[in-house]
N, C-alpha and C positions, 0 to 999 in steps of 0.2 A: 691648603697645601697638603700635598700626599705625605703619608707614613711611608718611611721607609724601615719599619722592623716588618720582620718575618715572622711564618708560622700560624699558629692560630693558640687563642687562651680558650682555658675548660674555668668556668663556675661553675659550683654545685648552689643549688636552691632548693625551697620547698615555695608550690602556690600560696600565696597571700601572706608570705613572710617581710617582716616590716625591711627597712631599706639599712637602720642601724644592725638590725641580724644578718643581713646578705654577708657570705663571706667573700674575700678577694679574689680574682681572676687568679689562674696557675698559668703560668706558661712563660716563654714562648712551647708549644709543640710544634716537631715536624710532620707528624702524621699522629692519629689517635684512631684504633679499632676500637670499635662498642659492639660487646657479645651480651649472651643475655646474661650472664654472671660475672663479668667483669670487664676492665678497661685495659687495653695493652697502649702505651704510648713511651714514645722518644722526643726527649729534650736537646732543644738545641744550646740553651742557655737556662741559665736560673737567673731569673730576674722577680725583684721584692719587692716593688717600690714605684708600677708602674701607676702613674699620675696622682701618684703619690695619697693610694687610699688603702683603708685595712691599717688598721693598727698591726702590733707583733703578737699580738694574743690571737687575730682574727687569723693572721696571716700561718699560725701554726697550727688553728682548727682547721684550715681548710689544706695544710699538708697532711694532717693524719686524715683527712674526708679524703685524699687522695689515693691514699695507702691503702686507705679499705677497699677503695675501689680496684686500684691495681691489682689487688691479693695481698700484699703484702703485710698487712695487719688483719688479726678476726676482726668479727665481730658484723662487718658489712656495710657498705654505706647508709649513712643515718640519714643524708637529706634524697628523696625520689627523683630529682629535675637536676639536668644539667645544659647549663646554655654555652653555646660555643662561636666566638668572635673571630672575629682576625680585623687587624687595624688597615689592612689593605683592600677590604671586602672581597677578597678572593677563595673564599672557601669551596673548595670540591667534593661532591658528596659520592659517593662509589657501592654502589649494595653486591654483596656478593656471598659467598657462603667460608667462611673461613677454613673449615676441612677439609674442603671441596678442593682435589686436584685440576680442574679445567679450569681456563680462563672467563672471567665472568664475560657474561653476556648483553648485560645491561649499560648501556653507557654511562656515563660519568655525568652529575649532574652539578649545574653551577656557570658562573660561579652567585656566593650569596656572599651577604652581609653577616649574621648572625644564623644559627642554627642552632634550635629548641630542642632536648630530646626528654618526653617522658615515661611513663610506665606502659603508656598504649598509643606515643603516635609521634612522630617526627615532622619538623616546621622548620621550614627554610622562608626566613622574610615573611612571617605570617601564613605560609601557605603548608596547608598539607603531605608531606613527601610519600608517607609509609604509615600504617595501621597492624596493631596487632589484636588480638582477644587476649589473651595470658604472656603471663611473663617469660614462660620459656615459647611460646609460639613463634616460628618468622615472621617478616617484618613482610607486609602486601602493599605494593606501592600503588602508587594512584597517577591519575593524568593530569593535575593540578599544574607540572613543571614543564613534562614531556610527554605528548600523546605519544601513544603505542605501548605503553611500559606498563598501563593498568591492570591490575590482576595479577601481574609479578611476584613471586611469593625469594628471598632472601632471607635466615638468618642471619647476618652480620653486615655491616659498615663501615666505611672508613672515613676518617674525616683531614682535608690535609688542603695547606694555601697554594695555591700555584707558584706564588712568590718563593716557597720555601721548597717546591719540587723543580723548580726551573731554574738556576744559579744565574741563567740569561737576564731575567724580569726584576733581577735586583738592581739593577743598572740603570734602567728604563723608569718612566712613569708605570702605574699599577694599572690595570688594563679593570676600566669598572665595566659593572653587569650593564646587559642589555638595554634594562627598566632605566638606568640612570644617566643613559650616554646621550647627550646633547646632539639634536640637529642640525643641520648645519644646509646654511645654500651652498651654490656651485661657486658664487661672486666671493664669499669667504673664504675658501679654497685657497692657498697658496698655491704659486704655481707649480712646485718641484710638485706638488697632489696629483697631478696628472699623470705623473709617473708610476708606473706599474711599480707597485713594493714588494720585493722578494718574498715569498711565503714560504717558512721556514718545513720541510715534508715531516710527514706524520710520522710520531715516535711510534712502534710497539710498544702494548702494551709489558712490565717485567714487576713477575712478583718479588716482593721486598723480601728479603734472607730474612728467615726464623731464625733469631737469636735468643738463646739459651738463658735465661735469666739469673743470674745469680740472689740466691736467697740467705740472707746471714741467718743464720741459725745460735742464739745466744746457749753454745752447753759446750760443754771442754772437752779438750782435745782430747781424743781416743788416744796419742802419743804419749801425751803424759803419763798415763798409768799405763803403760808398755814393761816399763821396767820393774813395776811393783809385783812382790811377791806373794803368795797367799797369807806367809808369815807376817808381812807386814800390814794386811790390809784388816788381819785381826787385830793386830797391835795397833791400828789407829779407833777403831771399834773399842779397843780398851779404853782406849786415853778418852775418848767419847763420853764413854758413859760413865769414868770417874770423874771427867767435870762435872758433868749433871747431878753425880750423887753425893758430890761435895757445896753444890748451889744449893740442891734439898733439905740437908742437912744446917746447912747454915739457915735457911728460912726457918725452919723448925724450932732452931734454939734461939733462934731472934722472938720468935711467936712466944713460947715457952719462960720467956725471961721478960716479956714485953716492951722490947727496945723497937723503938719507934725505928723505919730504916734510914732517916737522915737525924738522928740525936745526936751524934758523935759532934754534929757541924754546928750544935748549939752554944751559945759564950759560955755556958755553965754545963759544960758536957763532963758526966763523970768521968774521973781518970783512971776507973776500974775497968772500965770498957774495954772488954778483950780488942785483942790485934786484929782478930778477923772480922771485926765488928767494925772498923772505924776505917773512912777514907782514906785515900791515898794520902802521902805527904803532901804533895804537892796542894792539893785542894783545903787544908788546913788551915793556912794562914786567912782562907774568906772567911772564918766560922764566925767573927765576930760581927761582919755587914751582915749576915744573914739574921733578918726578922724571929725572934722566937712565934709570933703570934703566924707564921708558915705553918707550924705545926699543931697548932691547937685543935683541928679539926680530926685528928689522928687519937679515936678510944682502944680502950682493950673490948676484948669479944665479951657480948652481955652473954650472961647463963639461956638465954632464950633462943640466941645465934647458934648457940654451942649445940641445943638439944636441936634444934632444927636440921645442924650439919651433920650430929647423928642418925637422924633419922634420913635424911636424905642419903645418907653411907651406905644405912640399912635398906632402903628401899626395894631391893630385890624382894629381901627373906621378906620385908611385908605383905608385897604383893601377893609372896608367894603362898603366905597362913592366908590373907584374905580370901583365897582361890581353892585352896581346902577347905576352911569354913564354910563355904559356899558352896562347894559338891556335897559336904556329908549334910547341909541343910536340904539341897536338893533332894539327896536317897534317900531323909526319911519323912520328909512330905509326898515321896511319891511311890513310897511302900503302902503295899495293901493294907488296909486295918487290921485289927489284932480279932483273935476270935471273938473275945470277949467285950467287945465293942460293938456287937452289932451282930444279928443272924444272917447270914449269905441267904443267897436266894438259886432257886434249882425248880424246873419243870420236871413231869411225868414222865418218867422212862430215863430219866439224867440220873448218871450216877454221883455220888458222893460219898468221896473219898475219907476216910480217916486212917491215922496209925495204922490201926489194927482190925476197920471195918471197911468196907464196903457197899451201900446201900444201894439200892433203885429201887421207886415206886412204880410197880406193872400195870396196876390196874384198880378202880372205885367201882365199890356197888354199894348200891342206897335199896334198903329196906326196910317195908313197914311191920314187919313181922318175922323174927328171926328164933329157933324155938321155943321153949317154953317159959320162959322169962319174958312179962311185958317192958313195953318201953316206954321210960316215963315221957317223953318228950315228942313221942308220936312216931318214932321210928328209928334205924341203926342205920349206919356208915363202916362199911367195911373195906378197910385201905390191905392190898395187899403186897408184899414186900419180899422182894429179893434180896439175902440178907450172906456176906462172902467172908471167913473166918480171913483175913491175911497171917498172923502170927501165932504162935504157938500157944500159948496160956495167954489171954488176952480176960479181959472181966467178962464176964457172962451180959447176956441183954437179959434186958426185961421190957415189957409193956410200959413200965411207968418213963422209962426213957423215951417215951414220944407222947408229944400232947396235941391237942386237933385245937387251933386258933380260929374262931370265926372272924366277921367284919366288925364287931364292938371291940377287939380285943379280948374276950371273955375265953381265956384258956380250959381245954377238958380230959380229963383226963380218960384213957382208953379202959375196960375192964382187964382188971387183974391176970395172971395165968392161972390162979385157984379158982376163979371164976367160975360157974355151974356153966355157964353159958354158953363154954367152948364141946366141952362133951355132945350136949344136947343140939348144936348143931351140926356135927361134924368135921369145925373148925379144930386145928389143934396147934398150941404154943410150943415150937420143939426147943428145948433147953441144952440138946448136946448141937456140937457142930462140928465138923468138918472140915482139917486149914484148905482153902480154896477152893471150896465145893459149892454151890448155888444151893440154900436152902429158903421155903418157900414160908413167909410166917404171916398171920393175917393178926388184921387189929382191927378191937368193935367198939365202935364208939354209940354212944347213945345222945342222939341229933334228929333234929326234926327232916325228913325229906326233903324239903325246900330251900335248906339251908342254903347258903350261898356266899361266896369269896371266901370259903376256908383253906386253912392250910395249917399241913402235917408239920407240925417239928420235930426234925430231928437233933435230941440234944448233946449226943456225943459228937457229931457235928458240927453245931450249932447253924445249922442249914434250915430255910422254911421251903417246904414244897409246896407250891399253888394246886389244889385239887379244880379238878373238872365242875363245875356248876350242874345243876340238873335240867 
C-alpha cells in the first residue's frame, strides 16, 4: 500500500557510522536547496515520531545537526553525508545555479527513491548524478540518469516530491519511477484503457519567492535603554561594583578569621558568628540534617601555600631581577679583559694607544756589528719607534719600558739611554718631547741574528708587537 504523506525527509550520516548512532529522519520538507555552505529548506509539518524510531535525545541531536546546517547555529555541520527519502519515491532533483538570474536549463531529474549527497558526489538509487573536486567547486553532472546533460557544470540543487509540488497527486495513487513500473499485456487492459486519457499541458517553469529569513538574535532590546540617562547608567556602574567590593570584602574576613563558608549550617555552629557570616533564615532550620563530616575536608592555608601565593603575587618583579641579573652577567663576560690580565697583541706599523702615548713600530734591522761595543750574543736588533706625546706632563719613557720576548719566553732587556752604545753609532735616545709631534726613538737589543718569533713589549701598554723574522 502506497504512503500518502508528502514531501521528502533529510538524515544527516557519517560513512560506516553504526545503525544505534544514525540519527533520525527531519521532515516532512517541501523543497530543500543544497549550496555548498548551507541548507535552505521549508517545512510543511513537524513531525517526531515517524515509525516511531530515534529516541528524544537522538531526535534533538539531529535538530541542532539541522540548525548547523541551515545557519542558524555556529559551529557547522558535524556529520559530512546527508541522505534524502520521500515515502512516495517521488523525489525531483533540479541543478541549477542559485544567484543566477536565468531560468535553469538542465531539466529536472527523477523521480528517485532515496537521494545520497556527500562531500564530492550525488546518488540517486545508487547511481551517480553530479561530481565535484572541492567543496566550494560546482557540481559536474554526468549521463548516468540522462544522456545529453554530461559535462554540465551547476553550483546548486534543489530537492523536492512531486507529491508535495502538485496538490493534484495527493489524491491519486503515487506515480512510481520508470525502473519500478510493472508491465503489463494488452488482455490485462481494462477496457475504459483504450481510451485516450487527458494529458494534463505543460506547467512553466516559476522561481520560488526568496523569503527573508528571520534570525532570533538573543541581546536586548535597543528600546529598553532609550530612556536611560547618562546619570543613571553611572549609578548602576556604582551599585556594580559595590556589590562586588562588598563580596571581596566578606571573602577576605572569612579567610582572615578561618570560618569555613558553610559553618554557620553546622549543629554546633558558634553563636558569635557575625550576621554577615551566616545563612539565610530560611535555610537555618536544615543545620541539623546536614552531616558534620560535609565539612571535614575544608583546612586552613598551610605556611607553604601562603609563601607559594606570594611568590606567585610577586612573580613579575621576579622575573624581572632575574632579567637584570642576566644582562649585567652577560656585560661582564663579554667585556674585553682587563690590562692586567694579559698582553694585547699589535703587528708592525699598528698603532697602540695609551692615556698619554702613542706608539708604532716602523721598521727592524738585525746587525752583526753595530759600533764599537762587541756583542755578546753574535749580533744587535734594532727596533725603531714612532713615539706621539698626547698630554701635557705625562712620565717620561725610557728604554727599560720595552723588553724584546723571544720564542722560550726568555725576556731582554734593551741597552740603557747612558749606554756608550748610542753615541758611537749615531743612534740617539731623545728624552724631551713634543704634545703631538712624531718623534723617532730607536732601541738596541743584543740578540743573535737568527733569532726568530720575537716580540717587542710594550709595557705602558701592555701590547706585544710580533717582529719580522729574518
Amino acid at each position: 500500500m502506497l504512503s500518502s504523506e508528502t514531501g521528502v525527509y533529510l538524515q544527516f550520516f557519517d560513512d560506516g557510522e553504526s545503525p544505534e548512532r544514525e540519527l533520525p529522519p527531519l521532515g516532512p520538507f517541501e523543497l530543500l536547496i543544497i549550496r555548498h555552505n548551507r541548507i535552505i529548506g521549508d517545512r510543511e509539518q513537524v513531525e517526531h515520531d515517524m515509525l516511531g524510531l530515534g529516541s528524544v535525545e537522538r531526535w534533538l541531536e539531529a535538530e541542532l545537526e539541522l540548525r548547523r546546517a541551515l545557519g542558524d547555529e555556529p559551529g557547522g555541520m558535524r556529520r559530512g553525508s546527508m541522505r534524502i527519502r520521500a515515502p512516495r519515491g517521488d523525489i525531483i532533483v533540479r541543478f541549477y545555479d542559485y544567484a543566477g538570474d536565468e531560468p535553469p536549463k538542465i531539466p529536472e531529474l527523477g523521480p528517485f527513491y532515496a537521494i545520497t549527497v556527500g562531500k564530492r558526489e550525488v546518488r540517486a538509487d545508487d547511481k551517480v548524478l553530479a561530481v565535484r573536486s572541492t567543496d566550494i567547486s560546482p557540481w559536474t553532472l554526468t549521463d548516468a540518469i540522462q544522456p545529453g546533460i554530461a559535462g554540465s557544470t551547476k553550483a546548486d540543487f534543489s530537492v523536492f516530491s512531486l507529491s508535495a509540488r502538485d496538490p493534484v497527486a495527493n489524491t491519486g495513487p503515487a506515480a512510481a519511477p520508470e525502473s519500478r513500473q510493472p508491465t503489463a499485456t494488452i488482455a490485462e487492459l481494462p477496457a475504459a484503457a483504450s481510451e485516450p486519457t487527458p494529458v494534463s499541458p505543460p506547467r512553466d517553469f516559476v522561481e520560488r519567492r526568496k523569503v527573508q529569513r528571520e534570525v532570533y538574535v538573543a541581546r536586548p532590546d535597543a528600546s529598553d535603554f532609550a530612556s536611560l540617562t547618562p546619570d543613571d547608567v553611572v549609578q548602576v556602574d556604582r551599585l556594580k561594583q559595590q556589590e562586588l567590593g562588598e563580596q571581596l570584602m566578606l571573602e577576605r574576613l572569612r579567610k582572615e578569621r578561618q570560618l569555613r563558608p558553610l559553618s554557620t549550617l553546622d549543629a554546633d555552629a558558634p553563636a558569635a558568628t557575625p550576621m554577615r557570616f551566616q545563612p539565610p533564615v530560611k535555610e537555618r532550620p536544615v543545620a541539623a540534617d546536614v552531616a558534620p563530616a560535609a565539612f571535614d575536608d575544608y583546612e586552613p592555608e598551610s605556611f607553604g601555600g601562603r609563601v607559594l601565593a606570594s611568590l606567585w603575587r610577586f612573580r613579575i618583579a621576579l622575573v624581572a631581577l632575574l632579567v637584570v641579573m642576566a644582562a649585567f652577567s652577560a656585560y661582564g663576560y663579554l667585556q674585553p679583559r682587563a690590562a692586567g690580565s694579559g698582553p694585547q697583541r699589535a703587528a708592525v706599523g699598528e698603532k697602540v694607544q695609551t692615556a698619554e702615548w702613542t706608539f708604532s713600530v716602523s721598521s727592524v734591522d738585525r746587525m752583526v756589528k753595530l759600533g764599537s761595543a762587541p756583542a755578546t750574543n753574535g749580533g744587535y736588533l734594532v727596533v725603531h719607534l714612532l713615539v706621539t706625546k698626547k698630554s701635557a706632563d705625562p712620565i717620561s719613557l725610557d728604554p727599560s719600558d720595552f723588553q724584546l720576548i723571544d720564542a722560550t719566553n726568555v725576556r731582554t732587556a734593551p741597552f740603557s739611554a747612558a749606554s756608550a752604545i748610542y753615541p758611537s753609532t749615531g743612534l740617539v735616545w731623545i728624552t724631551t718631547y713634543a704634545t703631538n709631534v712624531f718623534v723617532q726613538e730607536h732601541l738596541i737589543f743584543d740578540v743573535s741574528p737568527n733569532a726568530k718569533d720575537l716580540r717587542l713589549l710594550i709595557r705602558p701598554a701592555n701590547t706585544e708587537v710580533r717582529l719580522p723574522d729574518p
